[in-house]
N, C-alpha and C positions, 0 to 999 in steps of 0.2 A: 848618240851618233857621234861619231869621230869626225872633224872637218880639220881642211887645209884655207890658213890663212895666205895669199899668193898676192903679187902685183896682177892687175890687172893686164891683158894683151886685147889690140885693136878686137880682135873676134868676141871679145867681151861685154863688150860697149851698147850693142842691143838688148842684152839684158840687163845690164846697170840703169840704161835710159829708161825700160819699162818698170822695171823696178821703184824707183824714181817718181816715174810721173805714176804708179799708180799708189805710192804712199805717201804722195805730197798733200793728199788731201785731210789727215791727219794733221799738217802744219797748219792749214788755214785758219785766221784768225776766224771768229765768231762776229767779230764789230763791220768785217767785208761781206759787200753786195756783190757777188763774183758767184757763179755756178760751177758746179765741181770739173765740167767738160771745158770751161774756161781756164781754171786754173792748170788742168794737166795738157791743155795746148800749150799755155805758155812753158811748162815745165818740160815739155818734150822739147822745146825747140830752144829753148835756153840748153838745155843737157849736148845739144848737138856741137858746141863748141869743146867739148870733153874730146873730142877725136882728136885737136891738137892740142890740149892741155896735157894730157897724158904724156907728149911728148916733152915735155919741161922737165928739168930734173929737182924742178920745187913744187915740184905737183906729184902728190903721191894717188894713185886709184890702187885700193885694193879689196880682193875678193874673196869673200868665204864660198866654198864649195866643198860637200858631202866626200870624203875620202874613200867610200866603194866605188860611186856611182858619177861622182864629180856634178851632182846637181847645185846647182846656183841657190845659194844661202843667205847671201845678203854682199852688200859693200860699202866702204867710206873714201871718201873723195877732202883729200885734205892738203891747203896750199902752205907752204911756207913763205913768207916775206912779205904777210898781210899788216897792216901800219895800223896802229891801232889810233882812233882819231884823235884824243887827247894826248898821246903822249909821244907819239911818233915813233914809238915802240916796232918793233919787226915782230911779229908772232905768228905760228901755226892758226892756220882757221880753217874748220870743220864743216865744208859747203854741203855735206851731205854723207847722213848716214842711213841706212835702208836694209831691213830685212826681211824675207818673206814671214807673212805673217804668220804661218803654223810652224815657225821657229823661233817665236817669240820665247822671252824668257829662257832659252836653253843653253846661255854665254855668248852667241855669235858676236849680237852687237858689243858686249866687254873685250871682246878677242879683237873685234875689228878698230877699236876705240887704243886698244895695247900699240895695237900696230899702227895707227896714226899716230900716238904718242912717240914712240920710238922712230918714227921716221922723222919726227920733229929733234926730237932730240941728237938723232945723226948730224942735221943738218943746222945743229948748234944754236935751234930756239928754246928760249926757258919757259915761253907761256905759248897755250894753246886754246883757242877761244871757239867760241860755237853761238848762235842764234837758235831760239827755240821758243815757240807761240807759247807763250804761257797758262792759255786754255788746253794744250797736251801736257795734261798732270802726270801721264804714265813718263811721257820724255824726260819731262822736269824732274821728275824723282829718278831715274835712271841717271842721268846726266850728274844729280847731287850726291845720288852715290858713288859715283866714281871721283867723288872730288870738284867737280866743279862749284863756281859761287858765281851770284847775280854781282855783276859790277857794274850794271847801270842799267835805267828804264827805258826802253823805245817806246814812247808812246805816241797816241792818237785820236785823232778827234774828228767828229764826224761832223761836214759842214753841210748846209742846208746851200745847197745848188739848182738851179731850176732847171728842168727836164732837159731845155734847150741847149744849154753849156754843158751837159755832160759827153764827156767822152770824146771831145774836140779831138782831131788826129788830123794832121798838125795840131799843137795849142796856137789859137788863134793871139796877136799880141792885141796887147789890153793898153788902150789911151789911159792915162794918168787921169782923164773927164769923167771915166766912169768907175774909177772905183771911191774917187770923192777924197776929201780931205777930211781931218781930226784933230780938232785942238784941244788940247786938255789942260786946265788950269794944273795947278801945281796941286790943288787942294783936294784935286779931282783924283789924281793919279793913284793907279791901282796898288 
C-alpha cells in the first residue's frame, strides 16, 4: 500500500486523539494500578490540548494516510525546544507515535519517525528523544532500530499506602507530626 506522509490539519485531530487513546494502552506500565478506561480518559483529555499545539511552529503533527483512499494510517506528534533535564540541552521530543494496528510493521511508523526527524532537524536540533515503557518490547526494539539508545532509567517504586490516603484530590497538606522524624548515626547510613 502506497501512503502520504502530510502535516496534520484541525479536521484531523479526532482521529489522531482516538488513535491515541486507544493505543495508549500498550504504553502502560505493568507496576500501575490504573484500568485501561482510566488510562484512555486521561489520554483523551490530555490529547485535547493538540488543537492549539498544532498551532505552534515547534510543534510538528503529522499524518500517514493511504494514498487511494486517504484512510488514516497512523501519526507522530513531535515538540521541538524540550530541555533536556541534565543538561539544559534544547531537543526534539517524540510525545506520540500511533499507528493503526493492521498497519503494523509495514514502514508507516519509520516513515512517520523520518518525518519527525527532519522536522527537528529543519528547526536546527541535533537530538531527538522519546519515552517508551520498557514492558513494550515490540516499541523498544522498533525505536533501537532506528537508532535510538537508553540514556537514562525512570524508575519506580511502589509504596505501601493505606486505603484511606489514596487518591486524595486535592493532596491534602501533611504536618511535619506525622510523618515523623529519622536520625541515622553515621555508622548507620546506607
Amino acid at each position: 500500500m502506497r501512503y502520504v506522509i502530510r502535516r496534520a490539519r484541525p479536521d484531523d485531530l479526532d482521529k489522531v486523539i482516538q488513535l491515541a487513546t486507544d493505543m495508549v494502552v500498550h504504553s502502560v506500565s505493568p507496576f500501575r494500578d490504573i484500568s485501561a478506561d482510566q488510562v484512555k480518559e486521561f489520554r483523551r483529555k490530555d490529547l485535547q490540548a493538540l488543537a492549539e499545539a498544532i498551532k505552534q511552529p515547534h510543534v510538528g503533527l503529522f499524518i500517514a494516510e493511504a494514498e487511494n483512499d486517504r484512510r488514516f494510517l497512523g501519526h507522530v506528534v513531535v515538540v521541538c525546544g524540550y530541555m533536556e533535564s541534565s543538561t539544559g540541552e534544547s531537543q526534539g521530543w517524540v510525545f506520540d507515535l500511533s499507528t493503526v494496528p493492521d498497519m503494523w510493521s509495514q514502514g508507516i511508523g519509520r516513515a512517520l519517525m523520518d518525518q519527525a526527524e527532519a522536522f527537528c532537524i529543519a528547526l536546527g536540533y541535533k537530538y531527538l528523544g522519546l519515552g517508551v515503557t520498557t514492558a513494550n518490547d515490540r516499541a523498544v526494539t522498533f525505536y533501537e532500530r532506528l537508532g535510538f539508545m537508553e540514556e537514562r532509567k525512570r524508575m519506580i517504586k511502589r509504596l505501601d499506602v493505606p486505603e484511606e490516603l489514596l487518591n486524595v484530590d486535592p493532596p491534602r497538606a501533611v504536618d511535619a507530626g506525622e510523618i515523623g522524624q529519622t536520625v541515622v548515626a553515621p555508622s548507620e547510613a546506607p
